[in-house]
C-alpha positions in Angstrom: 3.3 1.9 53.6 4.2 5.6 52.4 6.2 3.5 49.5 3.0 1.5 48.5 0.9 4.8 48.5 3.9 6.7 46.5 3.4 3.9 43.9 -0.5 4.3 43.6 -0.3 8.0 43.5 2.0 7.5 40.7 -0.1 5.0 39.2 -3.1 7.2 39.2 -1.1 10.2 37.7 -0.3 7.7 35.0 -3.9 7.0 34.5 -5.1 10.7 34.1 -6.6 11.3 30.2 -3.3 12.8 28.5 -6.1 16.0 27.8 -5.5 17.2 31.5 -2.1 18.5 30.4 -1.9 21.4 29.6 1.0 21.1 27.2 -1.0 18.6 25.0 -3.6 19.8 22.6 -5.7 18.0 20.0 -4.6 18.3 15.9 -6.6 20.3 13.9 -9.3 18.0 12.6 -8.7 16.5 8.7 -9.6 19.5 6.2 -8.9 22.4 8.4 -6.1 25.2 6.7 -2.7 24.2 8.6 1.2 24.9 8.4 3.8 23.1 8.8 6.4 24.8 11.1 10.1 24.4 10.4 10.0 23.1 7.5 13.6 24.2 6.3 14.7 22.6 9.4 14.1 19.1 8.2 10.0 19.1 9.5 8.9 17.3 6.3 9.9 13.7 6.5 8.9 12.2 3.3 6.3 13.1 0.3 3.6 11.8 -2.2 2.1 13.0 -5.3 -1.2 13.1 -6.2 -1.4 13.6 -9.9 0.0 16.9 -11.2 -2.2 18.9 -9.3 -1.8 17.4 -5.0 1.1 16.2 -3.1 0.7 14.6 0.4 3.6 15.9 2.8 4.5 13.5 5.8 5.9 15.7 8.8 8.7 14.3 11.5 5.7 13.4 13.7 4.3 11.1 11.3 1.4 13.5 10.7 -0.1 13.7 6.6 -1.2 17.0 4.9 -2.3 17.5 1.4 -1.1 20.4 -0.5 -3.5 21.6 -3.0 -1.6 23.2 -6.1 -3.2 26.0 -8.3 -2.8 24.1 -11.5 -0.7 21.5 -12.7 3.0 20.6 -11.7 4.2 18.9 -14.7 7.0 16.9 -12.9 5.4 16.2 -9.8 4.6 12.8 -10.1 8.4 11.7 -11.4 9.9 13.4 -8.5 12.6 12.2 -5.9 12.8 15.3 -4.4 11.3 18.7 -3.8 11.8 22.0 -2.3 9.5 25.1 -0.5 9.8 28.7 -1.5 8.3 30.0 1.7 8.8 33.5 1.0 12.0 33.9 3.8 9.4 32.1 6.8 10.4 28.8 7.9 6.8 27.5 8.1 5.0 25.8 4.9 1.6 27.1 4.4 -1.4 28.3 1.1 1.0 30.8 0.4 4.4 28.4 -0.4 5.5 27.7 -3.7 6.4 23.9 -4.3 9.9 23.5 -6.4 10.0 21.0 -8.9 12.8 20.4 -11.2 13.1 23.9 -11.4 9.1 24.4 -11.7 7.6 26.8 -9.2 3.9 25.0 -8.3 1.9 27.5 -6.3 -0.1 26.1 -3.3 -3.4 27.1 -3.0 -4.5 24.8 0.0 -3.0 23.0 2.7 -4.8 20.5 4.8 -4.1 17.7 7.5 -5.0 14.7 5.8 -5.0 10.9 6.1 -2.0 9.5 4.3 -2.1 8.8 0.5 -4.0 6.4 -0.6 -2.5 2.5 -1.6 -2.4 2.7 -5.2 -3.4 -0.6 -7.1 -0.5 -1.9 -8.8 -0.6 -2.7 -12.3 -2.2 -6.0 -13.7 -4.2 -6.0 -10.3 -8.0 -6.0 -9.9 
């Protein structure tokens, strides 16, 4: 008996909305400013441009931003890698520079975003 209600209460802990918790909380909704916390600690996961002018960053969580740049970063979109100036702070925010082959792209928004969109390929309708 004190086994079978031991299971249920720990079935119906189970069962709670995961918004009880105090620890959890809900992401900032799509378009809201964000940062992206230890980021020279290996918090950005993989990356997207958007043209010269966007980049979509993919955290460790699996979570998308788009980094809005104040004009055009030439080499963006041949890139296999980038780097953050982020002014001695571990955290990537608007106020990071983006590196790119040795061009500093200034970022003048950062969102959380969807991730990128497909891009048709070529010869494809």
């Amino acid at each position: 008996m004190k086994t079978l209600g031991l299971a249920l209460a720990a079935a119906a802990a189970l069962s709670a909305p995961a918004a009880a918790s105090p620890r959890t909380s809900a992401p900032p909704p799509a378009g809201e400013e964000v940062h992206i916390p230890f980021a020279n600690f290996g918090a950005i996961r993989s990356f997207e441009a958007d043209g010269t002018d966007a980049v979509y960053l993919q955290d460790q969580h699996h979570n998308w931003y788009r980094a809005e740049l104040i004009g055009p970063c030439q080499g963006l979109p041949f890139a296999f890698r980038i780097g953050f100036d982020n002014r001695g702070s571990s955290t990537v925010d608007r106020f990071s520079t983006l590196l790119v082959e040795g061009q500093r792209c200034k970022i003048s928004s950062l969102t959380r975003s969807g991730p990128p969109p497909k891009k048709r390929k070529a010869g494809s309708r």
